[in-house]
C-alpha positions as CSV (number, residue, x, y, z in Angstrom):
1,X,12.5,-45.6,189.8
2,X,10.3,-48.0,192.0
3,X,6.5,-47.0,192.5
4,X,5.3,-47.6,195.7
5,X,2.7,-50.6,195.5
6,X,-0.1,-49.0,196.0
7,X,0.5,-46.7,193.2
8,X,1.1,-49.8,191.0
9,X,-2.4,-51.0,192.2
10,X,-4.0,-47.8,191.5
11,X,-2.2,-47.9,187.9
12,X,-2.8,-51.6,187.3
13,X,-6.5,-51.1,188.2
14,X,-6.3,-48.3,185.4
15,X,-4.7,-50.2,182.4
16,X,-7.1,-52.9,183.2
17,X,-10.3,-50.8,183.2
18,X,-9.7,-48.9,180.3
19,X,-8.2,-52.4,178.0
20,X,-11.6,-53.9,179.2
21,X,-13.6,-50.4,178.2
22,X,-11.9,-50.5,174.4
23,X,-12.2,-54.1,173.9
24,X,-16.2,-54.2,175.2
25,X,-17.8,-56.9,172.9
26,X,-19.9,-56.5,169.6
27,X,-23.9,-55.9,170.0
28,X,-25.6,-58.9,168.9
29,X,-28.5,-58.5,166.1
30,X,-30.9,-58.7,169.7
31,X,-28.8,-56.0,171.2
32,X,-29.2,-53.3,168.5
33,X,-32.6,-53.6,168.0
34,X,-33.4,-53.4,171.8
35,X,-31.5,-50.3,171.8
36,X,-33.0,-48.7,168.6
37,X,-36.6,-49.2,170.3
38,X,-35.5,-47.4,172.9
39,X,-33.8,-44.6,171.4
40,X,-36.8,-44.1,169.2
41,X,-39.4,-44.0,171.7
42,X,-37.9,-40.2,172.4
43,X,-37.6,-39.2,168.9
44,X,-38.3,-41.2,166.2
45,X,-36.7,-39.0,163.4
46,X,-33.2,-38.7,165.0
47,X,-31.6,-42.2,165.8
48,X,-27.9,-41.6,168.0
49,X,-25.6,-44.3,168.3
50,X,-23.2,-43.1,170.4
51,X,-19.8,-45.3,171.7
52,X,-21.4,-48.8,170.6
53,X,-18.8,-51.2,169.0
54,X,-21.4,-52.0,166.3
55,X,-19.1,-53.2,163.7
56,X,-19.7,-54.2,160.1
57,X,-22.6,-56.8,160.9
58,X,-23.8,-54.5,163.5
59,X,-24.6,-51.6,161.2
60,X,-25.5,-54.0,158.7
61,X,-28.2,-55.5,160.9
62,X,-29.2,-52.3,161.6
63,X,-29.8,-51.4,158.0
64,X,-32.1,-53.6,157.5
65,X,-34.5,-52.5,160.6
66,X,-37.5,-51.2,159.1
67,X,-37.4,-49.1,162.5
68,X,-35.0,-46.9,160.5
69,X,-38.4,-46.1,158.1
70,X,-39.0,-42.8,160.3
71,X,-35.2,-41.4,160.8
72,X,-34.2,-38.4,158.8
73,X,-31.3,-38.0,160.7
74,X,-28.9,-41.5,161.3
75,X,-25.7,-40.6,163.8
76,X,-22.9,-43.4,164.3
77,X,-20.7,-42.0,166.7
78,X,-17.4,-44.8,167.4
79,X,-19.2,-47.7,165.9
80,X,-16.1,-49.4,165.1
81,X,-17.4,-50.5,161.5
82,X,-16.1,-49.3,158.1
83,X,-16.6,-49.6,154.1
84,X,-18.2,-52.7,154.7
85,X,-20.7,-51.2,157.6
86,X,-21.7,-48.3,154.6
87,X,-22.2,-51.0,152.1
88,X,-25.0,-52.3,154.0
89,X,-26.6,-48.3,154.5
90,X,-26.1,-47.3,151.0
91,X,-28.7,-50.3,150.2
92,X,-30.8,-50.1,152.8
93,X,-34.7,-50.0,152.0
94,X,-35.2,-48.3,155.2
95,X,-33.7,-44.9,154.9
96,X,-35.9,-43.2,152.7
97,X,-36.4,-40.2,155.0
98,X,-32.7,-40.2,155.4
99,X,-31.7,-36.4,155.4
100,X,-28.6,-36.5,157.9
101,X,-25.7,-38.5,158.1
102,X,-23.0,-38.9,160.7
103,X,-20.4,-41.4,160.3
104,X,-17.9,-39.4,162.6
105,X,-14.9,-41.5,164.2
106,X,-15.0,-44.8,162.2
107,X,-12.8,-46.6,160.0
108,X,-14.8,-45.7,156.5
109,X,-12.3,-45.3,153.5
110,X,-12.3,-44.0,150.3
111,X,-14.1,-47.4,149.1
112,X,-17.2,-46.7,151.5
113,X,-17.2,-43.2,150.1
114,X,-17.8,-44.8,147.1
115,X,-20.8,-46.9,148.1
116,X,-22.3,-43.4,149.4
117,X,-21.4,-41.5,146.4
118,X,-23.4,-43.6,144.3
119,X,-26.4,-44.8,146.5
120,X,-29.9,-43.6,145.2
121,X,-30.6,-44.0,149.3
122,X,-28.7,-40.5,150.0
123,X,-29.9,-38.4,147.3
124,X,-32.0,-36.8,150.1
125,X,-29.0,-36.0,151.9
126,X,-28.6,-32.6,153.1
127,X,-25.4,-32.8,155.6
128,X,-22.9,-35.6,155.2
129,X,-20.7,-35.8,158.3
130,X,-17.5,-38.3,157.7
131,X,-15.4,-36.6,160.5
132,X,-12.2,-38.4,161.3
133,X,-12.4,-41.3,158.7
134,X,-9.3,-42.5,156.1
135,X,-10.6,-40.6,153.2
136,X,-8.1,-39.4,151.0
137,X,-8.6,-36.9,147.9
138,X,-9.7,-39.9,145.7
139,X,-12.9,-40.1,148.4
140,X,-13.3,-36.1,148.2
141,X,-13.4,-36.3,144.7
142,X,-15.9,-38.8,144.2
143,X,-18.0,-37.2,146.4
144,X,-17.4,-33.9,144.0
145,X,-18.6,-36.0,141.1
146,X,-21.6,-37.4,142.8
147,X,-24.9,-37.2,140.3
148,X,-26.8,-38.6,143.7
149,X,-25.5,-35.7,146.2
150,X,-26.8,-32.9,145.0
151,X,-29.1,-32.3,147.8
152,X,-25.9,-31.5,150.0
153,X,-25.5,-28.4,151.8
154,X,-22.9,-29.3,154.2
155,X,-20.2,-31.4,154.2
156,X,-17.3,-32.3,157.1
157,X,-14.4,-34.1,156.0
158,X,-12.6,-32.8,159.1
159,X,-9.8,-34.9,160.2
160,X,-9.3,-37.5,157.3
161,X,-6.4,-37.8,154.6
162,X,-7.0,-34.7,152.4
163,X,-4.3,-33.2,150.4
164,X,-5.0,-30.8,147.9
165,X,-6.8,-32.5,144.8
166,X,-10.0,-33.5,146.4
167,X,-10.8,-30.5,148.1
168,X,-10.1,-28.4,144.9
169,X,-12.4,-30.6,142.7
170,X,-15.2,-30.2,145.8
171,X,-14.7,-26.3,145.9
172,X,-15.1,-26.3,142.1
173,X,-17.8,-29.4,142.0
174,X,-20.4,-28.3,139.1
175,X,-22.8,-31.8,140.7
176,X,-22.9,-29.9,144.2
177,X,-24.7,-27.0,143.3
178,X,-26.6,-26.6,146.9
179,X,-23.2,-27.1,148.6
180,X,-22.6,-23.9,151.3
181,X,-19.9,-25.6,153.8
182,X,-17.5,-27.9,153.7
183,X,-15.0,-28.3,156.7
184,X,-11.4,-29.6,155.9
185,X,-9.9,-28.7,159.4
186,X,-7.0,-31.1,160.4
187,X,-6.3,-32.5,157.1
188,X,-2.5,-32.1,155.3
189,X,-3.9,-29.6,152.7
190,X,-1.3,-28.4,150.5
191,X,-1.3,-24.7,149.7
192,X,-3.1,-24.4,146.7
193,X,-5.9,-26.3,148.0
194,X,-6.6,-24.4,151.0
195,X,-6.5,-21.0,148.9
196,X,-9.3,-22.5,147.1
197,X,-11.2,-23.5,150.2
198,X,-11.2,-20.2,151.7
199,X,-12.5,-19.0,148.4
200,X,-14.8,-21.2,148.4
201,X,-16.0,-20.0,151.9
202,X,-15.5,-16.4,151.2
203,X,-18.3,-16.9,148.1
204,X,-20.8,-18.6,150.4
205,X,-20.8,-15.6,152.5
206,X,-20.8,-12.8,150.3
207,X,-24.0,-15.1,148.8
208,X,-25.4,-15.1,152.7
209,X,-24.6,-11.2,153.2
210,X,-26.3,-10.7,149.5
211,X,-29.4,-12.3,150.9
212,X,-29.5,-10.7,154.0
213,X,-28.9,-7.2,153.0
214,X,-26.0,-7.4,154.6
215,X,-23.3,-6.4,152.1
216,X,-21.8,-3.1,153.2
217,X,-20.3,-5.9,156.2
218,X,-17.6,-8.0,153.9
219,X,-15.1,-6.2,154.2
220,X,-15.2,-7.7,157.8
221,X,-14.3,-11.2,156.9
222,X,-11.9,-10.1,153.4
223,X,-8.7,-10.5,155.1
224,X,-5.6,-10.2,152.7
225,X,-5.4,-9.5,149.1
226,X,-6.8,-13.2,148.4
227,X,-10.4,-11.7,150.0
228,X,-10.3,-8.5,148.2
229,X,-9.6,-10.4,144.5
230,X,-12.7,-13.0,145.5
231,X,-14.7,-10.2,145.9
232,X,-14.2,-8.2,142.7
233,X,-14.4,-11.3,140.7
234,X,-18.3,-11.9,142.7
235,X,-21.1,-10.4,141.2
236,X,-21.9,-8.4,144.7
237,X,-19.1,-6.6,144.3
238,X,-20.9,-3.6,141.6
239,X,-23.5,-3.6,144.5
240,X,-21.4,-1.7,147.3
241,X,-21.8,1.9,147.9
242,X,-19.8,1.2,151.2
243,X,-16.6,-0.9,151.3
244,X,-14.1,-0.8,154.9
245,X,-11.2,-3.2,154.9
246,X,-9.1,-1.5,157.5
247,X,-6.7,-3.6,159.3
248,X,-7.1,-6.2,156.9
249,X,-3.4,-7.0,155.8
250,X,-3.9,-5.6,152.7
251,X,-0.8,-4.9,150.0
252,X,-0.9,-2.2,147.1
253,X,-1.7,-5.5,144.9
254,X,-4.7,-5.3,146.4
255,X,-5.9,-1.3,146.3
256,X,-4.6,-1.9,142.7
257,X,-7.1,-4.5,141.6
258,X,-9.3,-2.6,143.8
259,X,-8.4,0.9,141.7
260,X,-9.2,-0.9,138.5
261,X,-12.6,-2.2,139.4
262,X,-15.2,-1.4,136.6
263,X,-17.4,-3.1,139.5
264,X,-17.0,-0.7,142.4
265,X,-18.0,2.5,140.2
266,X,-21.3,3.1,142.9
267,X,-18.5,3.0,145.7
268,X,-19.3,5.9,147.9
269,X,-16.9,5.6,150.5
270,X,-13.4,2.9,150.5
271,X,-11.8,2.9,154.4
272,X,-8.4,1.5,154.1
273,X,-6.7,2.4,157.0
274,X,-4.1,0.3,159.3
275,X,-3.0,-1.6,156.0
276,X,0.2,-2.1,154.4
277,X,-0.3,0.9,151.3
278,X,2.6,2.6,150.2
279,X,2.6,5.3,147.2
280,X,2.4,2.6,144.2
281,X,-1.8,2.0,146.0
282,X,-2.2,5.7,146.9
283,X,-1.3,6.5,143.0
284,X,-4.0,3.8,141.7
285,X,-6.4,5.2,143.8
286,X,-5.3,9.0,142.3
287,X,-5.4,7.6,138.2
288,X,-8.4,5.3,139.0
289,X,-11.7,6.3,136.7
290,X,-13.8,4.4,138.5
291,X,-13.9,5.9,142.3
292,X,-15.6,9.2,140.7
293,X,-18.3,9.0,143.1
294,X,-16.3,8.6,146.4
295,X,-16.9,11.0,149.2
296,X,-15.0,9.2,151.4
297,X,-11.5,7.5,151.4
298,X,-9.4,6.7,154.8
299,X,-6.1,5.9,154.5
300,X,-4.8,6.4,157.7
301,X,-2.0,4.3,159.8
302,X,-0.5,3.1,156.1
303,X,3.0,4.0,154.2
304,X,2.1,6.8,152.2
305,X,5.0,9.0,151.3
306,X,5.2,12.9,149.8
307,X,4.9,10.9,146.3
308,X,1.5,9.3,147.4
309,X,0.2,12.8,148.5
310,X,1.1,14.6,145.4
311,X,-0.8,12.2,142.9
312,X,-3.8,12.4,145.2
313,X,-3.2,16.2,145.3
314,X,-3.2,16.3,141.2
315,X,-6.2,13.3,141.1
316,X,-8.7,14.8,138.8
317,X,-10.6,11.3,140.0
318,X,-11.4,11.9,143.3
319,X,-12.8,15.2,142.5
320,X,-15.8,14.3,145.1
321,X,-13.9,13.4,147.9
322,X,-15.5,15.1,151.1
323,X,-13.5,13.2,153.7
324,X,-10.2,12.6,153.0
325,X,-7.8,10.5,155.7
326,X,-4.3,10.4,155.2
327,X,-3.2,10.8,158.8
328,X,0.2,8.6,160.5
329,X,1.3,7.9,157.1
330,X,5.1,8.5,155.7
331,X,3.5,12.0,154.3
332,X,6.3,14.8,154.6
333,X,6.0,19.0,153.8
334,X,5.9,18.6,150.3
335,X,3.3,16.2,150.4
336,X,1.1,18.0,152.7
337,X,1.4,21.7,151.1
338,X,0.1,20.2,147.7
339,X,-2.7,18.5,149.4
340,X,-3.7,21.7,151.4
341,X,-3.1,23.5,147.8
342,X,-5.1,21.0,145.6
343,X,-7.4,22.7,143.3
344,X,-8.9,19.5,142.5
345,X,-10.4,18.3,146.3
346,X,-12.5,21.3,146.9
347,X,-15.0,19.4,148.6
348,X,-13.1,18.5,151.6
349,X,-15.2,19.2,154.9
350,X,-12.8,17.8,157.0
351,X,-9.1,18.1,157.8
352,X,-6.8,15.6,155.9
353,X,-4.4,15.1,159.1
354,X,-4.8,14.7,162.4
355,X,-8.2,12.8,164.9
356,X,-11.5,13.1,163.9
């Protein structure tokens, strides 16, 4: 199909534009510096390089400004310059103050991770921003190994080469003690690595809830039994009076591990409703010697059968309960006569079926 001429023109006009836009030529030494000036007559701590086709001599230039002497925080946005460009940073004499770094949408490989890993330039670094790169696990992991990193609190490898490896020996680095976030988002991470990434992330928060007094709130971010088993191996976990994981995809694996706890004996009240629970968690719960002080347990919308009920109804355990929630479950006549017979949940104040 034939476009009309005019829409040729129009689409002609286009091609040409943007070719012309992609291909703009490299700043000259003159260039950069002009540009730095003027950048740091607004702010001369932050320095943002934004779109410039800089390339290897451009940065390399740049590194040796001593306009850089004031810049804690260095972004090069699209500079079109790679290992060679970070070669000429690492050594720089100018970045003293250095405290930020954003390489993001460059050409940088696991070679210019190297020259970073190693510079005494960025042991003041605090966030290292490599965001769409060609970093691979062998880059991830000698970041990981860094002795000059250890400054780092966040990290973004978002959009590189990332496997599986790397990001396990980050999440398990012993060099990056101050490390609290690291962003793998878009990379092909196998399995086991991204299990240990969200553990990873699910420790950093329970350490923020722990210093914000904020603990009885985790159960809002543990969702499936991988959350509930990085909790109880945390040491926050023997600080919880109140723990609520409903609707958080949980199995009996996880009430289980819960049951077995020596950590959650303080637990006052466990809500555990809208999960997947059938009788094999409801009987943990029932034998369980460490949920003697718990007033409250809610186990509503689950799959609780009469067998569930009954070793609840016999639990010599749960002794304390006051509220007791076994509503929408699989709970049958059996089931709910022994409850409502129970000589052991005497404390109940509230009915065990039904709204409330």
């Amino acid at each position: 199909m034939k476009l009309p001429l005019y829409k040729l023109k129009i689409t002609l006009c286009f091609l040409c534009f943007f070719a012309l836009g992609s291909a703009s030529p490299k700043m000259t030494g003159e260039e950069i510096e002009r540009y730095v000036q003027k950048k740091l007559k607004r702010n001369d701590t932050v320095l943002r390089i934004n779109g410039k086709n800089l390339g290897d001599e451009g940065v390399a230039h740049l590194a040796e400004s001593p306009l850089l002497k004031t810049v804690s925080t260095l972004i090069l946005y699209k500079g079109n310059f790679g290992d060679e460009g970070v070669r000429a940073l690492a050594g720089s004499k100018n970045l003293g103050n250095l405290t930020a770094l954003f390489l993001e949408n460059n050409n940088i490989t696991d070679q210019g991770v190297g020259y970073i890993s190693n510079s005494d330039v960025f042991s003041n670094l605090k966030i290292l921003n490599l965001y769409h790169n060609l970093i691979s696990d062998k880059g991830a992991g000698l970041i990981a190994r860094s002795d000059k990193l250890s400054q780092l609190e966040e990290l973004n490898l978002n959009y590189n080469q990332i496997h599986g490896p790397g990001a396990i020996e980050l999440t398990h680095s012993t060099k990056l003690n101050n490390l609290k976030k690291i962003q793998l988002t878009y990379n092909p991470i196998e399995k086991s690595a991204k299990d240990a990434w969200k553990r990873f992330q699910l420790m950093e928060w329970f350490k923020d809830l722990n210093r914000t007094n904020r603990l009885n709130e985790v159960g809002e971010g543990l969702i499936g039994d991988l959350g509930v088993d990085v909790l109880l191996k945390s040491p926050f976990a023997s600080k919880l009076e109140k723990l609520d994981l409903k609707n958080n995809d949980l199995s009996d694996k996880a009430v289980i591990a819960l049951s077995k706890s020596e950590k959650l004996k303080q637990l006052l009240s466990l809500n555990l409703s809208k999960n997947n629970i059938t009788d094999a968690g409801a009987k943990a719960l029932a034998l369980s010697s460490h949920l003697g002080k718990l007033k409250k347990l809610d186990l509503n919308f689950n799959r609780i059968g009469d067998e569930g009920a009954l070793a609840i109804a016999k639990s010599t355990s749960l002794s304390n309960l006051e509220s007791l929630k076994l509503g929408q479950n699989k709970i049958g006549t059996a089931g709910a006569k022994a409850l409502n017979k129970s000589k052991n949940l005497q404390n109940l104040v509230h009915p065990i079926f039904g709204f409330y």
